[in-house]
C-alpha positions as CSV (number, residue, x, y, z in Angstrom):
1,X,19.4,58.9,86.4
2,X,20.5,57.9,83.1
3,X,18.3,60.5,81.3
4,X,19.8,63.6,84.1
5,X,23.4,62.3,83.0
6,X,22.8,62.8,79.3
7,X,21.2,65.7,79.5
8,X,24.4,67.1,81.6
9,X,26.1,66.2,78.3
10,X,24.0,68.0,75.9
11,X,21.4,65.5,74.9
12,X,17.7,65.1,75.0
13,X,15.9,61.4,75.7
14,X,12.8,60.0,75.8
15,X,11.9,56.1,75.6
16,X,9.2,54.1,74.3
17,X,8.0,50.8,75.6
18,X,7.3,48.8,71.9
19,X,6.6,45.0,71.4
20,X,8.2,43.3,68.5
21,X,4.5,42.1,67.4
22,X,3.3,45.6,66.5
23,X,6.3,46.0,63.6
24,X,5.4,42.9,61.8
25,X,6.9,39.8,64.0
26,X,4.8,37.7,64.7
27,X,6.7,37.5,68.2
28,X,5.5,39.1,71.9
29,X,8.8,41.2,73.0
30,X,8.0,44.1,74.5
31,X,11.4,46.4,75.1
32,X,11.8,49.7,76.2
33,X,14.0,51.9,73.7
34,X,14.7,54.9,74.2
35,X,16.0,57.9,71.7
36,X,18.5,60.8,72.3
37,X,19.4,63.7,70.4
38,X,22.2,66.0,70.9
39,X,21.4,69.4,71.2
40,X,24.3,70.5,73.1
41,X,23.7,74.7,74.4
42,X,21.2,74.9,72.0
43,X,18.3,75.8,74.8
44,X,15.9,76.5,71.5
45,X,16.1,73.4,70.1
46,X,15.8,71.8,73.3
47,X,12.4,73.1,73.9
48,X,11.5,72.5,70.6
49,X,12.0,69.4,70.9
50,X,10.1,69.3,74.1
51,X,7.3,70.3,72.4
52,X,7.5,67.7,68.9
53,X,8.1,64.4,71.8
54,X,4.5,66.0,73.2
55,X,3.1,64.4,70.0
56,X,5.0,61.6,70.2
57,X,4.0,58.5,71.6
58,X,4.0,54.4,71.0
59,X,0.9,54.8,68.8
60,X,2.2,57.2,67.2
61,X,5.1,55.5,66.4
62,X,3.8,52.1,65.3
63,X,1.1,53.8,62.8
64,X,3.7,55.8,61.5
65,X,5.7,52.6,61.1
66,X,2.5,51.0,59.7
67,X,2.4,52.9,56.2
68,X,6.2,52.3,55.4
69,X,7.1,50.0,52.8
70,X,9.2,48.4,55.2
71,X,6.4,47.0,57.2
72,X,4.1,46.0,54.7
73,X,6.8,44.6,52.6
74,X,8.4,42.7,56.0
75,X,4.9,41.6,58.0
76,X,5.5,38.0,58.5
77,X,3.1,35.1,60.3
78,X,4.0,32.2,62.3
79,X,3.5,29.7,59.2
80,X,5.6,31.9,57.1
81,X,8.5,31.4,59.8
82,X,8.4,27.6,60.8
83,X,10.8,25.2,58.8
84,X,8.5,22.1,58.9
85,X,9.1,20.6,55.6
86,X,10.9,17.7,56.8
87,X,11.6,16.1,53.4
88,X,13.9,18.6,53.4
89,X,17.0,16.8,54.8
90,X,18.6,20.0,56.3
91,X,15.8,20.9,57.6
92,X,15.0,17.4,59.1
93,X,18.1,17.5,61.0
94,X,17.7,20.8,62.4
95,X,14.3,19.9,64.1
96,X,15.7,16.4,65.1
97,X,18.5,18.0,67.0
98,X,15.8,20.3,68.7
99,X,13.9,16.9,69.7
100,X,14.9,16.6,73.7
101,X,14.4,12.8,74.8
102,X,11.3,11.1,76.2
103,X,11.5,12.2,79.6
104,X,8.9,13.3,82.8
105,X,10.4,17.0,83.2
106,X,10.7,17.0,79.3
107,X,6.8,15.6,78.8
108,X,6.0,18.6,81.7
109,X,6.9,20.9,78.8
110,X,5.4,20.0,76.3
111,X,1.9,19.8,78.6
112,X,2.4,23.3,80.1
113,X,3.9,25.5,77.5
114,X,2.2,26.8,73.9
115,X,1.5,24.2,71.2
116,X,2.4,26.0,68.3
117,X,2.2,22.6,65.7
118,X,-0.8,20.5,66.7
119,X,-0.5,16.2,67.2
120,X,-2.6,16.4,64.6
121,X,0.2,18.4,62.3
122,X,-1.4,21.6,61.5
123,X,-0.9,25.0,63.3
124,X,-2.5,26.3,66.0
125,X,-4.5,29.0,64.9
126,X,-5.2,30.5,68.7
127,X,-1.4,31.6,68.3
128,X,-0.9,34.7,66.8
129,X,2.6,35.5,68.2
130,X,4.9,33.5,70.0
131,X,6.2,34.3,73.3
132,X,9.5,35.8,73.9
133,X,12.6,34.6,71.8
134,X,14.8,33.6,75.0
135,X,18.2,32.6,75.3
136,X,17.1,29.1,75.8
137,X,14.4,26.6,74.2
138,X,14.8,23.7,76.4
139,X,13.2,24.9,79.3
140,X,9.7,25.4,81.2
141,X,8.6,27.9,80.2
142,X,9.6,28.1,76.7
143,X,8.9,30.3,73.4
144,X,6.4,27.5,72.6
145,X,6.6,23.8,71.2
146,X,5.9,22.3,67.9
147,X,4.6,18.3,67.6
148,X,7.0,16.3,65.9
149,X,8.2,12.5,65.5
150,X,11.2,11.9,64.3
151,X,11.1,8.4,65.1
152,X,13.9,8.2,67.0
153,X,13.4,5.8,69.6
154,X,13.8,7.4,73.1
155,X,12.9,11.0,71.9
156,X,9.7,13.4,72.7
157,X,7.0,13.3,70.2
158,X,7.7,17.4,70.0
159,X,10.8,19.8,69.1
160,X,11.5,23.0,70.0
161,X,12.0,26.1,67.9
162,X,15.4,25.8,65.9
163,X,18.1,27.9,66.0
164,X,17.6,28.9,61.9
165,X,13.6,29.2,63.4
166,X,15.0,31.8,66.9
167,X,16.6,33.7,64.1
168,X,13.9,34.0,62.0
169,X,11.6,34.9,64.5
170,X,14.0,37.9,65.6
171,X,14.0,39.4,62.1
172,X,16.6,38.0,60.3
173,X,16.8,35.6,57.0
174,X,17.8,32.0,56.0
175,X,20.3,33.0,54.6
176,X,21.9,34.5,58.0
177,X,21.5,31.4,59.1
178,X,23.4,29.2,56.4
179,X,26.0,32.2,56.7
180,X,26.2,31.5,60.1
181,X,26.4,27.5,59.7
182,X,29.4,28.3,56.3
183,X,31.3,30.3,58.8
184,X,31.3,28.1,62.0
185,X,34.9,26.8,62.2
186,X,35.3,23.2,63.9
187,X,38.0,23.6,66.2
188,X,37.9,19.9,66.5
189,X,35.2,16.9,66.1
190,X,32.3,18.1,68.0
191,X,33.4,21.8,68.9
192,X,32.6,24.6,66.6
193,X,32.9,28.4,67.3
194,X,28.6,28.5,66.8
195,X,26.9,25.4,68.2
196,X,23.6,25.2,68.2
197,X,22.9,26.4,71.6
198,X,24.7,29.2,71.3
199,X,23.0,30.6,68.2
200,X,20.0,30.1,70.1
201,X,21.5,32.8,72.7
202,X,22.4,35.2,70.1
203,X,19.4,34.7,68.9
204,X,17.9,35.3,72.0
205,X,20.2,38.1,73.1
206,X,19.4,39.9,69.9
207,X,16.7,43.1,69.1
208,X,14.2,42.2,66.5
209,X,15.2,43.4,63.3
210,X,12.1,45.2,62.3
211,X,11.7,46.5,66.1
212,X,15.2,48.8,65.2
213,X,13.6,49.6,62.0
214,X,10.3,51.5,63.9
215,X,13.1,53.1,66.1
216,X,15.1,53.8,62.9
217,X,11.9,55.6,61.5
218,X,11.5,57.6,64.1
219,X,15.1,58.9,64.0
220,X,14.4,59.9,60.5
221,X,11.6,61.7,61.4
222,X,12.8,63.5,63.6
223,X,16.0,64.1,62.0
224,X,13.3,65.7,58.8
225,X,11.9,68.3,61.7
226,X,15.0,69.2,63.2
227,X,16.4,70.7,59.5
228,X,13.4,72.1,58.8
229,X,13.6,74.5,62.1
């Protein structure tokens, strides 16, 4: 229905299903996005570009994608995207205030969801992408679950993803992040505009950066046929 209304305005769609994991995140979010173009009364370049979307598919797409700077330059792994150097005092206290406390429903998550940091302190190399980037980390089932004591008595031997670790994972930079944290105004002791559980929903709520830049690609492909017509 969508598609029939935009085309009663002039404009011609079609939508890929693509997964974050195929443009270099090492995350598994598949998303349907779909492309239109306006070609208004132009019935010519309507079927012509009938016939260049006949080409065009997710493969295509993500092996065009593939030989782009921006991918080889932007491919990330899971180590590359965890914060677990805890000597870092920032960095500390981000994971400890992931840290839910010791209890049965909290221990059920840790036992039924991905291990993504072993007991044993070392990654889990079985994981090659990590589930879905949701709105919320404490919660069965999760994006996954990484082991860590912060030897806080009363708190779960695990954490959950950070907030600065969501964002990464969707794309984005450290440096977002502490832009995010140097901007988060305190309206009074305890309140700020961007607690942590809500920069997990942005994060959450958000399209994987390098996901827009396969769609972004595309657009400039196409944009390159449609002037040379």
């Amino acid at each position: 229905m969508w598609i029939d209304e935009l085309n009663e305005l002039g404009y011609f769609s079609r939508y890929f299903k693509l997964n974050a994991s195929d443009f270099g995140l090492p995350q598994n979010r598949p998303r349907l996005l779909m492309l239109s173009i306006y070609y208004g009364n132009n019935t010519n370049l309507y079927n012509k570009l009938t016939d260049y979307f006949e080409t065009i598919d997710e493969d295509y797409i993500k092996e065009s994608y593939r030989k782009t700077e921006y991918y080889k330059f932007g491919k990330t792994t899971i180590k590359q995207l965890l914060r677990t150097n805890y000597s870092d005092h920032q960095l500390f206290e981000e994971a400890t205030e992931c840290t839910p406390n010791d209890t049965p429903s909290r221990r059920k998550i840790w036992e039924e969801n991905p291990k993504i940091i072993l007991p044993d302190g070392s990654l889990n190399e079985q994981i090659k992408t990590i589930r879905t980037i949701t709105t919320k980390q404490d919660r069965n089932p999760n994006s996954g679950n990484l082991y860590f004591d912060s030897g806080i008595e009363g708190k779960s031997r695990f954490r959950y993803l950070t907030p600065r670790e969501c964002l990464l994972f969707m794309g984005f930079k450290d440096i977002d992040y502490v832009n995010i944290k140097k901007r988060n105004v305190e309206f009074h002791k305890g309140s700020q505009l961007f607690p942590r559980d809500k920069i997990i929903r942005m994060a959450g709520n958000s399209i994987p950066v390098k996901l827009l830049e396969g769609i972004f690609w595309l657009m400039l492909q196409t944009d390159e046929f449609i002037k040379g017509l």
